[in-house]
N, CA, C and O atoms as a printed pandas DataFrame, in Angstrom:
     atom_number atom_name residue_name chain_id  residue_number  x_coord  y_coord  z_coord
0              1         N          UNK        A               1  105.217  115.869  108.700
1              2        CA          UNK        A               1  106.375  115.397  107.983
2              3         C          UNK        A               1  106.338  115.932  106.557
3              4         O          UNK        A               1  105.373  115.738  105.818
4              5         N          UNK        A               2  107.515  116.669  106.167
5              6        CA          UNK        A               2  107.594  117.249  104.766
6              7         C          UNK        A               2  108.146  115.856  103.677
7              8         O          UNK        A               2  109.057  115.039  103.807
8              9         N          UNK        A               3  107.226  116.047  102.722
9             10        CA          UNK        A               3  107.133  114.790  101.496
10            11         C          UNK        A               3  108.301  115.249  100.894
11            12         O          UNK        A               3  108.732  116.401  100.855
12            13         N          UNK        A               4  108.919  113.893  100.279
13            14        CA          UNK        A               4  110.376  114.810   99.684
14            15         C          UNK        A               4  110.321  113.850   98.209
15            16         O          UNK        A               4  111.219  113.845   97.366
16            17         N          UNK        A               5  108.886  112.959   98.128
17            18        CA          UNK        A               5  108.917  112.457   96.593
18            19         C          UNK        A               5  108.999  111.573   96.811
19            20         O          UNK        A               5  109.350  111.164   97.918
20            21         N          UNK        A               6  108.579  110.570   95.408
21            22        CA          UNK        A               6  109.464  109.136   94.735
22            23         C          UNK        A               6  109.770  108.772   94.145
23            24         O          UNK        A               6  109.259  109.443   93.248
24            25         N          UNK        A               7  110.542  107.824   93.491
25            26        CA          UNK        A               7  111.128  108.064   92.071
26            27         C          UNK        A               7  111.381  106.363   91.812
27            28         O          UNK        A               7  111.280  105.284   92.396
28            29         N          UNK        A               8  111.674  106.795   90.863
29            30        CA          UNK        A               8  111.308  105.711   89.732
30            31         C          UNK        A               8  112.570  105.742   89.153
31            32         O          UNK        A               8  113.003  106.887   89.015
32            33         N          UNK        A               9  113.365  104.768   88.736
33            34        CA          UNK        A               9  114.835  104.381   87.801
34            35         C          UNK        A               9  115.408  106.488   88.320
35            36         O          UNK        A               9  115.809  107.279   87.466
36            37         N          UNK        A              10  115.305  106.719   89.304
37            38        CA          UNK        A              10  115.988  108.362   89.438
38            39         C          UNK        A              10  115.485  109.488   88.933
39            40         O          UNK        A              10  116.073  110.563   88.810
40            41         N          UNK        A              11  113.914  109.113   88.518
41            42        CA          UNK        A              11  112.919  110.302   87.990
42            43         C          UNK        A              11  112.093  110.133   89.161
43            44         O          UNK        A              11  111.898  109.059   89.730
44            45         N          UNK        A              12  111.583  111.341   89.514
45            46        CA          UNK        A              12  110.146  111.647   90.476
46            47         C          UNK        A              12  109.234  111.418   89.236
47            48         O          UNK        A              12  109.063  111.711   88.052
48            49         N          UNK        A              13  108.611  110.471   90.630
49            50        CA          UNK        A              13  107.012  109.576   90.090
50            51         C          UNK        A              13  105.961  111.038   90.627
51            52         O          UNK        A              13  106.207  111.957   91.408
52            53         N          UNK        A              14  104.550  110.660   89.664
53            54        CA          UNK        A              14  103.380  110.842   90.271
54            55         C          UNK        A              14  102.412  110.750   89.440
55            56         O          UNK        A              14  102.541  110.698   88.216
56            57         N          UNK        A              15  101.196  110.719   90.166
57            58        CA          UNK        A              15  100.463  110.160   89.955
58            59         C          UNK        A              15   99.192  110.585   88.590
59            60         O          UNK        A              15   99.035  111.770   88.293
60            61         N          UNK        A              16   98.599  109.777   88.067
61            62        CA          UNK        A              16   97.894  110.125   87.063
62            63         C          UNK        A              16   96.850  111.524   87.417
63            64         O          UNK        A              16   96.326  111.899   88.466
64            65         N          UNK        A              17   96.834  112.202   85.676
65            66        CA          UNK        A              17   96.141  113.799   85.905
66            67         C          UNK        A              17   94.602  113.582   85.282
67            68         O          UNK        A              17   93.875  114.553   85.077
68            69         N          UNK        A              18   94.133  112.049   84.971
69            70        CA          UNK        A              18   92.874  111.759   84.647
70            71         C          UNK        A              18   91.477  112.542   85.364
71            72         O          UNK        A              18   91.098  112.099   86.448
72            73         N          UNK        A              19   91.182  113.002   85.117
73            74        CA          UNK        A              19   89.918  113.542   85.794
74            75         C          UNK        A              19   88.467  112.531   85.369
75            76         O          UNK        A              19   87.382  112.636   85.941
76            77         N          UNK        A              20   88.718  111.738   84.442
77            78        CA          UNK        A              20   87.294  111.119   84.151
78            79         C          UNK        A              20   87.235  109.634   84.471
79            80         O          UNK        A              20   87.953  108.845   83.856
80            81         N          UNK        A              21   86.481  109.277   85.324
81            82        CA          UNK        A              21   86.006  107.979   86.057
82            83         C          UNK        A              21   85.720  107.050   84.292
83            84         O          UNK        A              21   86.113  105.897   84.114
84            85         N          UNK        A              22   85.337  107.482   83.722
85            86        CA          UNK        A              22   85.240  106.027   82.459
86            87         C          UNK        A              22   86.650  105.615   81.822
87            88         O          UNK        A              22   86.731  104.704   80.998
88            89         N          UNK        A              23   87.680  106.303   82.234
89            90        CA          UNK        A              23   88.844  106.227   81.764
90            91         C          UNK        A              23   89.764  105.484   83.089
91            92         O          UNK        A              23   90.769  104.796   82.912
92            93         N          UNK        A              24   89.350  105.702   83.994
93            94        CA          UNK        A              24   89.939  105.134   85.254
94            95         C          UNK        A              24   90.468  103.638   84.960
95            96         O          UNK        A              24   89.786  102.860   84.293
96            97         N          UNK        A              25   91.525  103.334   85.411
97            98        CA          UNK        A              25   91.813  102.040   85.797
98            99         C          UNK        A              25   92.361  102.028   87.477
99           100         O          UNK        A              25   93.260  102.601   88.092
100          101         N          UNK        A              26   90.978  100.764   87.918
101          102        CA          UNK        A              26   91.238  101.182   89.410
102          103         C          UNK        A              26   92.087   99.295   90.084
103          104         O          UNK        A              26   91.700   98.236   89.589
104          105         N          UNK        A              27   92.489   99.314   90.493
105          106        CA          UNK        A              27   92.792   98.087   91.324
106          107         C          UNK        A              27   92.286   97.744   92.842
107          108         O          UNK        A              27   91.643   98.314   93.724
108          109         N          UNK        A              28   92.710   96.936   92.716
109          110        CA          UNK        A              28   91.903   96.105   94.206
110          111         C          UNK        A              28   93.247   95.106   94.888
111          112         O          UNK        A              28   94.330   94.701   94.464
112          113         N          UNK        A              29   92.469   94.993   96.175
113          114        CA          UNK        A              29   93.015   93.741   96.987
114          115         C          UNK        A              29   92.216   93.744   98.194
115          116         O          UNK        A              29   91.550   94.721   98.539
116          117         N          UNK        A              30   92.283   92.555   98.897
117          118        CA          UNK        A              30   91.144   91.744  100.228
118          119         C          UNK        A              30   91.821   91.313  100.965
119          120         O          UNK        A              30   93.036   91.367  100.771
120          121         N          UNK        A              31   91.333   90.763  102.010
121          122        CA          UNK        A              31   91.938   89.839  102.996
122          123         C          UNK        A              31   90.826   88.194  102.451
123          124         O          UNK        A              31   89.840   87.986  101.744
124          125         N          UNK        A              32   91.693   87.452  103.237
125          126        CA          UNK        A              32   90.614   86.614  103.323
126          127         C          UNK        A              32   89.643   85.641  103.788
127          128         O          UNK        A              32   89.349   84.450  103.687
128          129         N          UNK        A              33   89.264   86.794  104.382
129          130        CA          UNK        A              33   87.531   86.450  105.004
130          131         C          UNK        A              33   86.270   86.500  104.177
131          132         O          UNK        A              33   86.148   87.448  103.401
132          133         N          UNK        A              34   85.547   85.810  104.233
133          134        CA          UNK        A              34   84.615   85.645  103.563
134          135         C          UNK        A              34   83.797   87.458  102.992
135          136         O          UNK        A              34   83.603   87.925  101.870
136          137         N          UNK        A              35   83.453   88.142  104.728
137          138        CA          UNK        A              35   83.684   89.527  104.183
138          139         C          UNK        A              35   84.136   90.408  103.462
139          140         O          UNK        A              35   83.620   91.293  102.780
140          141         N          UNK        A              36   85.734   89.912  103.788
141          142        CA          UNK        A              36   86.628   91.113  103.032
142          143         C          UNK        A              36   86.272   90.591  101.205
143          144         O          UNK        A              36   86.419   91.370  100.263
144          145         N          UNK        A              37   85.770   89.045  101.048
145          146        CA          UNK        A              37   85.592   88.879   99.963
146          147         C          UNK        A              37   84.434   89.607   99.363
147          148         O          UNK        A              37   84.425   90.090   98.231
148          149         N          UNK        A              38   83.491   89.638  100.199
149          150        CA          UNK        A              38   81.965   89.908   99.708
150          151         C          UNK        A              38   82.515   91.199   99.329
151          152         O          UNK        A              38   82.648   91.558   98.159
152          153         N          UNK        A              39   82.888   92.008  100.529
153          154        CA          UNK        A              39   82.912   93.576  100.052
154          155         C          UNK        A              39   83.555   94.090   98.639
155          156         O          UNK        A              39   83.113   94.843   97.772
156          157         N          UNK        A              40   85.084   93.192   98.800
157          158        CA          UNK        A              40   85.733   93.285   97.779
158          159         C          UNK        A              40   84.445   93.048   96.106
159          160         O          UNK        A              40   84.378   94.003   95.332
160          161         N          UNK        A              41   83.932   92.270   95.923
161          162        CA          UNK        A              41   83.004   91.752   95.124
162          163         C          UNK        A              41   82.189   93.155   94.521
163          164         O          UNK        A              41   82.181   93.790   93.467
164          165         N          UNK        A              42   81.325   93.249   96.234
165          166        CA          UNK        A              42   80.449   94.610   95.678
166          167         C          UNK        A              42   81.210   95.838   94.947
167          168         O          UNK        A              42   80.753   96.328   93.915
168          169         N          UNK        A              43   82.507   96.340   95.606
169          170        CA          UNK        A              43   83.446   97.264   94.952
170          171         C          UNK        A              43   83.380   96.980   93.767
171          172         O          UNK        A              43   83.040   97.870   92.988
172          173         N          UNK        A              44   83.791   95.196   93.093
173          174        CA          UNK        A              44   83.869   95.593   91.682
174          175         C          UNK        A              44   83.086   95.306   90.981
175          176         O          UNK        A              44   83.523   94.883   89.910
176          177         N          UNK        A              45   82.151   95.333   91.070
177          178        CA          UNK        A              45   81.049   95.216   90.285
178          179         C          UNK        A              45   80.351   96.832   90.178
179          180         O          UNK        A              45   79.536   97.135   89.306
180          181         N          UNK        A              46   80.880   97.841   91.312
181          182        CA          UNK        A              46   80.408   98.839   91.539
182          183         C          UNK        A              46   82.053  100.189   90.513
183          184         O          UNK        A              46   81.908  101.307   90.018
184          185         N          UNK        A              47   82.921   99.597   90.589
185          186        CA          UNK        A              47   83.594   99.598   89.922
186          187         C          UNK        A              47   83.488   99.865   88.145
187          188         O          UNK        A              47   83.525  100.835   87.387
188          189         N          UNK        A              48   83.358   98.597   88.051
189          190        CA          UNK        A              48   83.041   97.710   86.713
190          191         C          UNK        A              48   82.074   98.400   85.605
191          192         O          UNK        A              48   82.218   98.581   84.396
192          193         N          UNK        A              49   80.956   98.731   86.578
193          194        CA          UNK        A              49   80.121   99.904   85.911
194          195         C          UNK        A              49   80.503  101.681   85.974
195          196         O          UNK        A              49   79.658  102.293   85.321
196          197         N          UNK        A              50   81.206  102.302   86.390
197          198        CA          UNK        A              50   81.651  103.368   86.655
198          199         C          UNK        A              50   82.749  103.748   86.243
199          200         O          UNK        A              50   82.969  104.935   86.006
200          201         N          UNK        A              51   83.724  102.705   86.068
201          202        CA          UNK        A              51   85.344  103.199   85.971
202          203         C          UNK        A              51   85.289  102.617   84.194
203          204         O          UNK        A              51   84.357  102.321   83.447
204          205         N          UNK        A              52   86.538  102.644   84.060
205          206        CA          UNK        A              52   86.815  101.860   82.716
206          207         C          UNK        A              52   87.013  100.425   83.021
207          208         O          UNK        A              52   86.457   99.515   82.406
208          209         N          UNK        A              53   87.924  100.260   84.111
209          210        CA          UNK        A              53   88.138   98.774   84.503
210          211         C          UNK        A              53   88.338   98.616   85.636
211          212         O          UNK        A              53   88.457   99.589   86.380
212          213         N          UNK        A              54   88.435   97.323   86.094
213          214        CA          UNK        A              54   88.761   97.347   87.859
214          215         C          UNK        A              54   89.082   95.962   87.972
215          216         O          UNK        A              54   88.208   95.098   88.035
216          217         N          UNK        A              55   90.607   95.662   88.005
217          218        CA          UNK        A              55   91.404   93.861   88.204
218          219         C          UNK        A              55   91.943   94.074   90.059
219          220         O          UNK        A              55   91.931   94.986   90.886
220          221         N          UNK        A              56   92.243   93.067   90.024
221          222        CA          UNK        A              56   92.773   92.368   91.196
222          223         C          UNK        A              56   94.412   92.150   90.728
223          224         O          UNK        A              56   94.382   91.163   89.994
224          225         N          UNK        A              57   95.391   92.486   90.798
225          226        CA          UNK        A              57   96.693   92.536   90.426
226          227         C          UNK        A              57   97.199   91.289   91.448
227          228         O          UNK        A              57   97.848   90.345   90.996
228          229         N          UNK        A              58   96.907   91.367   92.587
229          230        CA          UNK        A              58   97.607   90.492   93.168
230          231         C          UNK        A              58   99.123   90.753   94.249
231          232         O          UNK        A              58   99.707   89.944   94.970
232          233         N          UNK        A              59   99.332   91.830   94.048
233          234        CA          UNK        A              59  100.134   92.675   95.098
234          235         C          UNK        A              59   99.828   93.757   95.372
235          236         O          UNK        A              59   99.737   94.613   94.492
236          237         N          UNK        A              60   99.556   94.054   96.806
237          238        CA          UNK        A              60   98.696   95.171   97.276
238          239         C          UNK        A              60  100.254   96.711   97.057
239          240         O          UNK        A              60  100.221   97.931   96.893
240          241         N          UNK        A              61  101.040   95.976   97.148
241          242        CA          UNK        A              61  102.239   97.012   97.291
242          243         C          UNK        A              61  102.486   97.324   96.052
243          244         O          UNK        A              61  102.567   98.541   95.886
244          245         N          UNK        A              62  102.705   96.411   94.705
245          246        CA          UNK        A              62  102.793   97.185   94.028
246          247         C          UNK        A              62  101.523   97.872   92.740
247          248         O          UNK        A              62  101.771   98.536   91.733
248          249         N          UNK        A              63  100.149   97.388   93.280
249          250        CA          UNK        A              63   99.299   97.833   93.138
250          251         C          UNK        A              63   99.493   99.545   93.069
251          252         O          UNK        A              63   99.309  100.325   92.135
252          253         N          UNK        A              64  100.114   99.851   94.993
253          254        CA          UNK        A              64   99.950  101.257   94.995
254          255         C          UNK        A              64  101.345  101.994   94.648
255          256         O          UNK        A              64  101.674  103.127   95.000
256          257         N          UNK        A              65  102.119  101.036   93.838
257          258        CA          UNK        A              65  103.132  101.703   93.508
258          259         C          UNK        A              65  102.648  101.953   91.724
259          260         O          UNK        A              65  103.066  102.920   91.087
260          261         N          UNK        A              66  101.939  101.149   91.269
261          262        CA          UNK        A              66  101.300  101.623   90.082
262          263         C          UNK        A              66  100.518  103.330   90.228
263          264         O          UNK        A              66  100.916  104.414   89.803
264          265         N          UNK        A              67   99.496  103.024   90.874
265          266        CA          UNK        A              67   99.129  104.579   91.616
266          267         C          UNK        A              67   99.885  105.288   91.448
267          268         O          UNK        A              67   99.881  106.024   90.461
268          269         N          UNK        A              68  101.005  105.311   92.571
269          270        CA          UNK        A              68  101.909  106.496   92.653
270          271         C          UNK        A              68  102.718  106.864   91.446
271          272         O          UNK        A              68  103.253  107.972   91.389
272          273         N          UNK        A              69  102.829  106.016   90.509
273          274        CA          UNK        A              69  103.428  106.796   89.079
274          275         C          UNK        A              69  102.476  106.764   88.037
275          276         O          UNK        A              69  102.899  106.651   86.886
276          277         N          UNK        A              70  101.224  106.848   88.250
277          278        CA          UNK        A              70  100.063  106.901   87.032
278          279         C          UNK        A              70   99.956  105.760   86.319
279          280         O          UNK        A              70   99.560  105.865   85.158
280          281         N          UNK        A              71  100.148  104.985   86.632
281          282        CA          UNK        A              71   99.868  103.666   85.494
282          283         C          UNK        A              71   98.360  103.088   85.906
283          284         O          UNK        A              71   97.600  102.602   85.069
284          285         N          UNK        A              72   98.087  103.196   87.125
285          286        CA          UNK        A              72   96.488  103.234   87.386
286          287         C          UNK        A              72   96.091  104.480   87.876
287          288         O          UNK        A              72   96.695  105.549   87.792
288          289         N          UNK        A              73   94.811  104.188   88.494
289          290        CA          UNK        A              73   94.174  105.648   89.257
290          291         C          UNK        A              73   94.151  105.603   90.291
291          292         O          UNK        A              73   94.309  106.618   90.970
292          293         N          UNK        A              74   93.899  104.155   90.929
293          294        CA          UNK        A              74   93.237  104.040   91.903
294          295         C          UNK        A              74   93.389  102.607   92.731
295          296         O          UNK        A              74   93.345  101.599   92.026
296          297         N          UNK        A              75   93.564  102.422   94.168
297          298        CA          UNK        A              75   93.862  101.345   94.511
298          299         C          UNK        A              75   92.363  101.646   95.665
299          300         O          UNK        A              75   91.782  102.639   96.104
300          301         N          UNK        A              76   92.229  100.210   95.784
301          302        CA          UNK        A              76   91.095  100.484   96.991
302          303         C          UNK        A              76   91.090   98.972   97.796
303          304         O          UNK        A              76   90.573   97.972   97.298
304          305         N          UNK        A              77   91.707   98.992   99.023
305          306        CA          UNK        A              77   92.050   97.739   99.812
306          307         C          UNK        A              77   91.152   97.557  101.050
307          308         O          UNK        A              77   90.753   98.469  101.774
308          309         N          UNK        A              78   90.826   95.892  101.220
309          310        CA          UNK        A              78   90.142   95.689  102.070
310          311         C          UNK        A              78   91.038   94.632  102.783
311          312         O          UNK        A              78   91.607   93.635  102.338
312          313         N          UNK        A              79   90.965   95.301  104.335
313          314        CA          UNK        A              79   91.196   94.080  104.909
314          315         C          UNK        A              79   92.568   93.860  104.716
315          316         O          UNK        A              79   92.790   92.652  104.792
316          317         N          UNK        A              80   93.629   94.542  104.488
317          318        CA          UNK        A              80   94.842   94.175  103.958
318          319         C          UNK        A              80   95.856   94.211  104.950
319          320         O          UNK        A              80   96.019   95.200  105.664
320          321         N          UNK        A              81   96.684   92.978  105.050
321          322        CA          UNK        A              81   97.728   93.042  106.299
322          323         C          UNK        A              81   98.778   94.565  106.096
323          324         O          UNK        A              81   98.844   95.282  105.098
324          325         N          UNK        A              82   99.340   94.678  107.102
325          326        CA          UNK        A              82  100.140   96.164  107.047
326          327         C          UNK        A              82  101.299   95.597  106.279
327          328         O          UNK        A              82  101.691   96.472  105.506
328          329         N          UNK        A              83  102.143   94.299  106.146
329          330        CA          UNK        A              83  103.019   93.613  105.369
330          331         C          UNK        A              83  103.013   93.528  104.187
331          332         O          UNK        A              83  104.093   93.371  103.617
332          333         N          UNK        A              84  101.667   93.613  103.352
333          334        CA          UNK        A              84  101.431   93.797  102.201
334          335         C          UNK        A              84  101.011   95.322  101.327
335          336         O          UNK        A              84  100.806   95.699  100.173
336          337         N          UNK        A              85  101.045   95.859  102.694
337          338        CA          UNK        A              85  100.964   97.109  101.523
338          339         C          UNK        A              85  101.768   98.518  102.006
339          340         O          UNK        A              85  102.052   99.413  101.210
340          341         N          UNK        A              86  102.045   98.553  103.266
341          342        CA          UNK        A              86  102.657   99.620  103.746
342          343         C          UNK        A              86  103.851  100.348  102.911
343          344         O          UNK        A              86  103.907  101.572  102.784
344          345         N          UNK        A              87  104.814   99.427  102.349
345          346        CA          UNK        A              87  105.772   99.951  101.615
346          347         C          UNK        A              87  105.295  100.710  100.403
347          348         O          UNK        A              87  105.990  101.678  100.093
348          349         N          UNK        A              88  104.349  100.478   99.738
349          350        CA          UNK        A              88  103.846  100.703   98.169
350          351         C          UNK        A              88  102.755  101.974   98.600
351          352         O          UNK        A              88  102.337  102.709   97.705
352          353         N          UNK        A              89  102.244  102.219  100.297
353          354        CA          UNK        A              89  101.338  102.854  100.618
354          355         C          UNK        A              89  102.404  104.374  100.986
355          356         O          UNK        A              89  101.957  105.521  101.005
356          357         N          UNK        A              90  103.439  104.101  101.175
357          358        CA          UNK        A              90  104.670  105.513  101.586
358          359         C          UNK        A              90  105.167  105.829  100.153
359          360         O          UNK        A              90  105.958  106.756   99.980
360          361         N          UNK        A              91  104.700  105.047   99.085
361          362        CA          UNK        A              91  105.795  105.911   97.757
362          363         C          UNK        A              91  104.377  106.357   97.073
363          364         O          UNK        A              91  104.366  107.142   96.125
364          365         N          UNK        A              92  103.405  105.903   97.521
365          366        CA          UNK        A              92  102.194  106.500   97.058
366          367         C          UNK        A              92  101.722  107.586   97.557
367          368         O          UNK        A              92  100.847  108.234   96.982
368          369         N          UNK        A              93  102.501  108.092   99.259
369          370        CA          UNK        A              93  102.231  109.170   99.447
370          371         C          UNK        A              93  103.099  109.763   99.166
371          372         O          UNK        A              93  102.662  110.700   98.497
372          373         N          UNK        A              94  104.303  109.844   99.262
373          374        CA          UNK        A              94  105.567  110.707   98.725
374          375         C          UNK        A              94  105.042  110.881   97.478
375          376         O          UNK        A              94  104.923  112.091   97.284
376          377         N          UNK        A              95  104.503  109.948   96.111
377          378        CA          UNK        A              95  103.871  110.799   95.133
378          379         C          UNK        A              95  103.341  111.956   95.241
379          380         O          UNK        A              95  103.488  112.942   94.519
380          381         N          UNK        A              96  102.720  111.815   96.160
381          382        CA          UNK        A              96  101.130  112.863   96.060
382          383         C          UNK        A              96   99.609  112.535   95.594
383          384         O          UNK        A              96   98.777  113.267   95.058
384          385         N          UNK        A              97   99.534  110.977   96.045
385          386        CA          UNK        A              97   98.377  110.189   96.009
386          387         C          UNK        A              97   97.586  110.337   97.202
387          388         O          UNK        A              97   98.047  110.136   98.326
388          389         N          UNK        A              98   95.996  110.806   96.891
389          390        CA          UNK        A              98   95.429  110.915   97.899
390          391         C          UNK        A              98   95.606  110.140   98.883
391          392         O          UNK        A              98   96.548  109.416   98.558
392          393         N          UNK        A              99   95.139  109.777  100.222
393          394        CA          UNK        A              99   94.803  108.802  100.793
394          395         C          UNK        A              99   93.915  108.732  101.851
395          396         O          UNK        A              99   93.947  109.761  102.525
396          397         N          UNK        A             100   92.760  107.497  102.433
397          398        CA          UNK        A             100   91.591  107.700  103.004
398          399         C          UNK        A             100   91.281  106.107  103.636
399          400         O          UNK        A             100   91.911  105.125  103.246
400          401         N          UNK        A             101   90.262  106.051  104.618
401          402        CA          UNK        A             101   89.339  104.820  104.541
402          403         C          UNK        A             101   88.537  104.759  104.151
403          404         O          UNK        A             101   87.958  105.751  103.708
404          405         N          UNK        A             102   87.913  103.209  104.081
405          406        CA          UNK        A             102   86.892  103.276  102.990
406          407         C          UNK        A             102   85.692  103.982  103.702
407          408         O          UNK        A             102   84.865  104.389  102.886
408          409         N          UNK        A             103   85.349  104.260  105.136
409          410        CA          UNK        A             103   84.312  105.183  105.285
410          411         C          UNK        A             103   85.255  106.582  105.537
411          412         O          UNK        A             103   85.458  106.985  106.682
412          413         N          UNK        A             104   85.731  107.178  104.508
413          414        CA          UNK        A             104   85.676  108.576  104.640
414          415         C          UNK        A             104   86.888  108.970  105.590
415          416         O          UNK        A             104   87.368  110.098  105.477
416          417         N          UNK        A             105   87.432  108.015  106.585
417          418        CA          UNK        A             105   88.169  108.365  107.440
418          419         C          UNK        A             105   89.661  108.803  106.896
419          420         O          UNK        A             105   89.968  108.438  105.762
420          421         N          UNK        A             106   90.764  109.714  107.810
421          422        CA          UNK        A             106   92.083  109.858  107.308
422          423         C          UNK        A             106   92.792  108.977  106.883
423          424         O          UNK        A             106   93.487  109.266  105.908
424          425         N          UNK        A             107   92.859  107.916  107.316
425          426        CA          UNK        A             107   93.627  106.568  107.403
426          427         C          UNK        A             107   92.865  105.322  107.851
427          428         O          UNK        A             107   92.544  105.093  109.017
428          429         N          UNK        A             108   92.596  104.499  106.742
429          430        CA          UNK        A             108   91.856  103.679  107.181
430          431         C          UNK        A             108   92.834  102.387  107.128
431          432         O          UNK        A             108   92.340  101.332  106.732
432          433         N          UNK        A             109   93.917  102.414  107.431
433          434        CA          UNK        A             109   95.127  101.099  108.161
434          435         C          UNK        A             109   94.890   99.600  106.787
435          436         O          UNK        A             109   95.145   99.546  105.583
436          437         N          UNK        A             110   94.572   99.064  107.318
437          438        CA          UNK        A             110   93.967   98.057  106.168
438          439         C          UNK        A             110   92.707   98.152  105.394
439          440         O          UNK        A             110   92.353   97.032  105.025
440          441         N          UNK        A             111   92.085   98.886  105.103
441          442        CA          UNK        A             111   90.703   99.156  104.649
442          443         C          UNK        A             111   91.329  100.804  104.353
443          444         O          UNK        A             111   91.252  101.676  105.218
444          445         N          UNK        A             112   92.007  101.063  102.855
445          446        CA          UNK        A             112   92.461  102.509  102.767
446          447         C          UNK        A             112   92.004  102.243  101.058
447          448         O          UNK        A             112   91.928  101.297  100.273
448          449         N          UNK        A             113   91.830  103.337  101.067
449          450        CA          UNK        A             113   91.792  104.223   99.476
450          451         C          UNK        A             113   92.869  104.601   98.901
451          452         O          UNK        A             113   93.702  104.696   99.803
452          453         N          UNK        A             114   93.329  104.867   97.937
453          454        CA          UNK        A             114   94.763  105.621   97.506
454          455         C          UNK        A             114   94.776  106.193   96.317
455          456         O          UNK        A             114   95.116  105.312   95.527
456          457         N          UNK        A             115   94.599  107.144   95.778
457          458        CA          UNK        A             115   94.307  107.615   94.291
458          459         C          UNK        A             115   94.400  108.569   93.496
459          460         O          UNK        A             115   93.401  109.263   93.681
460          461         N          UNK        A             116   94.826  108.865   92.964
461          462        CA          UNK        A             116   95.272  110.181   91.835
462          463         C          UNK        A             116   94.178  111.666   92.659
463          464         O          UNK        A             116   92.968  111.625   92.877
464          465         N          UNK        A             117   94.915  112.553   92.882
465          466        CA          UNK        A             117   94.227  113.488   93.634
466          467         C          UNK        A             117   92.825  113.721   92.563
467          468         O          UNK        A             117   91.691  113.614   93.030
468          469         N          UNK        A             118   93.050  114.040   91.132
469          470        CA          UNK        A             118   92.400  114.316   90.820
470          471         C          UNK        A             118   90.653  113.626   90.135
471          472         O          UNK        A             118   89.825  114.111   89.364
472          473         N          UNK        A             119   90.737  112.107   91.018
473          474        CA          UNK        A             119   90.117  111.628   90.797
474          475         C          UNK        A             119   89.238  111.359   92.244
475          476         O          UNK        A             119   88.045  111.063   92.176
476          477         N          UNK        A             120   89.859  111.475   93.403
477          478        CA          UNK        A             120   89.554  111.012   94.961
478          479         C          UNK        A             120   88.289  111.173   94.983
479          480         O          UNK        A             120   87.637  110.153   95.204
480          481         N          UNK        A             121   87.604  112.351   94.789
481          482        CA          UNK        A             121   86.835  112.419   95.393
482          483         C          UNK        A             121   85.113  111.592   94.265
483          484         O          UNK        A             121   83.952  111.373   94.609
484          485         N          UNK        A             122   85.812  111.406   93.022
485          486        CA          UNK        A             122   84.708  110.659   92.667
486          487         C          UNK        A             122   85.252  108.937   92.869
487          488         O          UNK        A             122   84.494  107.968   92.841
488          489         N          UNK        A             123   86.308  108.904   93.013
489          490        CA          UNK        A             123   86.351  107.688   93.699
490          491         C          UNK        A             123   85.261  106.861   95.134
491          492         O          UNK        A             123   84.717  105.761   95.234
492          493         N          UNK        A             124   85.369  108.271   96.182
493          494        CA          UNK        A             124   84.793  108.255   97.384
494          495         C          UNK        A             124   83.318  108.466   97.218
495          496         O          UNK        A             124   82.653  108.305   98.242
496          497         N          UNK        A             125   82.640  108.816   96.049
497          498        CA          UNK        A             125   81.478  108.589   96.031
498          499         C          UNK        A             125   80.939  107.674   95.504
499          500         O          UNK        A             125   79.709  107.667   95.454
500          501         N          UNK        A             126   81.682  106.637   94.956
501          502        CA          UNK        A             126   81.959  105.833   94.546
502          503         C          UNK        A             126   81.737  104.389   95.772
503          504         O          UNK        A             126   80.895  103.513   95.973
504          505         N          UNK        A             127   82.631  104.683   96.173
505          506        CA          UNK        A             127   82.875  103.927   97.373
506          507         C          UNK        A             127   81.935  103.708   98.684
507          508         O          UNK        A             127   81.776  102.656   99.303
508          509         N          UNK        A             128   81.469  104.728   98.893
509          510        CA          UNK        A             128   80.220  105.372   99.917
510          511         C          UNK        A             128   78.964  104.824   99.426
511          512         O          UNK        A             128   78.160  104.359  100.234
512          513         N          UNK        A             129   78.747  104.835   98.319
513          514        CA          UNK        A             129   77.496  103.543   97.658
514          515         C          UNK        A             129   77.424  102.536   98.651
515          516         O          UNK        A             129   76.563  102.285   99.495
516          517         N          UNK        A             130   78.793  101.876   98.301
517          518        CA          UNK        A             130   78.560  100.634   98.477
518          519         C          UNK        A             130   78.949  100.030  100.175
519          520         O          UNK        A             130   78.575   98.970  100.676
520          521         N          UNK        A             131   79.657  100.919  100.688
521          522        CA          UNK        A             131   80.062  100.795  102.456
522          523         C          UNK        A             131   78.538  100.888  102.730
523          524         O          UNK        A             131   78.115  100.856  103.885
């Protein structure tokens, strides 16, 4: 499928050109199971030390609609119903926001990555710590 963008008030969005993890602002969201909590936990604390910052916003959708126009770097979801994030997860790819599971996979459905290309891959080593 050819990406045709997203836009914002009628401007094409995308995503932040940060290359440095201490400058990162990354976001989060869980399900909630005691797991999806723990994991969520280890992320930010693993986070916390690595990035510049790492909150819990509280909407997984527009979490990754922050992503997709640079206002963060990075979204990283656990456990997340497809209701809460699918919409914010299609304007994040029409950006041109990476996207992954948290082990490495293409699509990890509720357990996905999403993040400024130019940060992904220290995101994912990032992430791989702690999976």
């Amino acid at each position: 499928m050819q990406r045709k963008g997203a836009f914002l008030n009628g401007r094409l969005i995308s995503p932040s050109q940060n290359t440095d993890m201490k400058k990162a602002f990354i976001t989060s969201g869980h399900g909630r199971k005691d797991t999806d909590i723990a994991l969520f936990l280890r992320f930010m604390s693993a986070f916390k030390y690595s990035a510049f910052d790492m909150k819990k916003l509280g909407s997984a959708a527009l979490e990754l609609c922050y992503v997709a126009c640079g206002r963060s770097d990075a979204f990283v979801g656990v456990e997340l119903r497809p209701w809460d994030f699918k919409a914010g997860l299609l304007i994040a790819q029409e950006s041109g926001c990476r996207v992954g599971g948290l082990n490495g996979e293409e699509n990890g459905e509720g357990n996905l990555v999403v993040c400024a290309p130019r940060l992904y891959n220290k995101v994912r080593r990032i992430i791989a710590k702690v999976v």
